[in-house]
C-alpha positions, 0 to 999 in steps of 0.5 A: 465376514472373516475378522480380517475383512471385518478389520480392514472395514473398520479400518476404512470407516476409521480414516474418515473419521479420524480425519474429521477429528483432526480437522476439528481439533485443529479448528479448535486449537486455532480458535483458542490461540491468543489473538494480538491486542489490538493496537491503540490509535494514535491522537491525533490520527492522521487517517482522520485527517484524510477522510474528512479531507476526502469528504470536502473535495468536490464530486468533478474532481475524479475528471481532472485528466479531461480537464482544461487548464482554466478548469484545473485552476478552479479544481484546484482552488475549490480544493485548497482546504482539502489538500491543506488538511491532507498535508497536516494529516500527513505529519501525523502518525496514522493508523486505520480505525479498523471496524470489526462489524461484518455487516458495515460498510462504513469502511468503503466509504472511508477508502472512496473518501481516499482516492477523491483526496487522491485525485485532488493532490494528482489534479493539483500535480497535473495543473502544476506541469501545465503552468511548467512547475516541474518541481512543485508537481513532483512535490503533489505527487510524492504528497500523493504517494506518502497519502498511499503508504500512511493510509495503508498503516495498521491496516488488512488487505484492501486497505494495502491494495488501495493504498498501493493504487494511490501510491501508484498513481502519484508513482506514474506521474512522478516517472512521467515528470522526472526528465523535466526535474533539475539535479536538486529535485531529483535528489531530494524526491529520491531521497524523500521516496526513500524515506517513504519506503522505509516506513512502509508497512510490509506484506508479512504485517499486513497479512497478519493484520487481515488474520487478525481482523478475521478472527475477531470479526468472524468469531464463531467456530464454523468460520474458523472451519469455513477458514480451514476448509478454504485454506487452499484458496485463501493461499492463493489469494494471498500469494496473488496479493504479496506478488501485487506488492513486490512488483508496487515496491520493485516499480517504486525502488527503480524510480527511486534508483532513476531520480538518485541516477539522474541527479548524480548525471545533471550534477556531474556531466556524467552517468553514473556507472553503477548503482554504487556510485549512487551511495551515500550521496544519492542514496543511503543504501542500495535499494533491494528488489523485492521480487528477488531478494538482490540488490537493485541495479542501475544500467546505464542507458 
């Protein structure tokens, strides 16, 4: 064999291994990187609150849509004390408990807990249209949507994309009932989702939870690499996932333009031309579409 084919053999068989150095050395320095602390739970904490809630309401109350008025009042009623916790829990600062074992599932449960209380408030909303109280299902609803964004807090993943399902379910029927709401109600639900929305918690920070809660509940070195060798499918992932958000928090915005909107017509016999006409009365700021980084607008229609 001459020295250059011998070289270039030896070349060859270098890159491989050069790559696997890198790879480990970069698994390496991403498990030696200081992990955030974890933060305290704040007492009492609201989270609590909503899983025992969900833990008193009854089995049958995922059913409410099916349900006839008489039997919608005694939903209602058997669940008073629930939704009366859940509201106490909502004054609360509120962070989930996160559980960093692999193997426990006491989590899941947790989040089932969440949308039982979830369906308690939409029935109690539901009842409400039916009995023609516009006004206090939207009260329900938007209970039901501070439920999803407070339950969402100091979470990862699954814990945002469940909360951003509840969050929707009070979203939808809050949009169904916003033609029946006189000018008051609609500015004070738009206002108060406004609110709401600025406390959300956003995606970069949930993101960096789940990072978080990966690192600490998969310590050992071949999950890192496991991680590494993945990266391009957890992107994806990820990428899915912010994308599911941005179009929850579009969707919530422009119910929050339409509310402001229709308050300011009942009040003043007239559309508003612009979203701007909107601002300070109706809204403090023109909301951004997190789909495109601009402003929201408002057509007229």
């Amino acid at each position: 064999m001459s020295p250059k084919v011998r070289n270039t053999v030896i070349i060859i068989l270098l890159i491989p291994a050069a790559v696997i150095v890198a790879v480990l050395g970069l698994v390496l320095f991403n498990s030696l990187q200081p992990l955030p602390p974890v933060p305290s739970l704040p007492s009492p904490n609201g989270y609590n609150a909503f899983i025992k809630a969900g833990d008193m309401v009854t089995s049958n109350v995922s059913d409410y849509v099916d349900l006839n008025p008489d039997e919608l009042q005694q939903v209602v009623n058997e669940n008073s004390n629930a939704l009366q916790l859940a509201r106490r829990g909502l004054t609360q600062e509120c962070r989930v408990p996160l559980d960093y074992s692999a193997t426990s599932s006491a989590h899941l449960d947790q989040l089932s807990n969440m949308k039982r209380l979830a369906n308690a408030l939409a029935a109690e909303g539901r009842l409400a249209e039916i009995q023609n109280h516009p006004g206090d299902a939207a009260k329900s609803y938007l209970d039901l949507i501070q439920l999803g964004i407070k339950s969402a807090h100091g979470g990862v993943i699954i814990d945002g994309l469940v909360g951003m399902a509840l969050e929707n379910l009070g979203v939808s029927d809050l949009k169904k009932i916003a033609g029946k709401l006189d000018a008051e109600s609609c500015r004070k639900a738009a206002a108060r989702l406004e609110t709401l929305d600025a406390h959300r918690t956003s995606w970069p920070e949930i993101l960096r939870q789940e990072k978080a809660w990966s690192r600490r509940t998969f310590p050992g070195f071949k999950f890192r690499l496991a991680a590494l060798l993945t990266r391009g499918t957890l992107t994806r992932i990820y990428r899915r996932s912010e994308q599911k958000f941005k179009e929850h928090e579009s969707r919530t915005r422009q119910l929050m333009v339409d509310l402001a909107a229709r308050a300011y017509q009942l009040d003043k016999g007239h559309q508003p031309a612009s979203i701007t006409d909107l601002v300070p009365d109706y809204l403090k700021a023109i909301p951004k579409d997190p789909l495109t980084g601009s402003n929201m607008v408002y057509s007229p229609r």
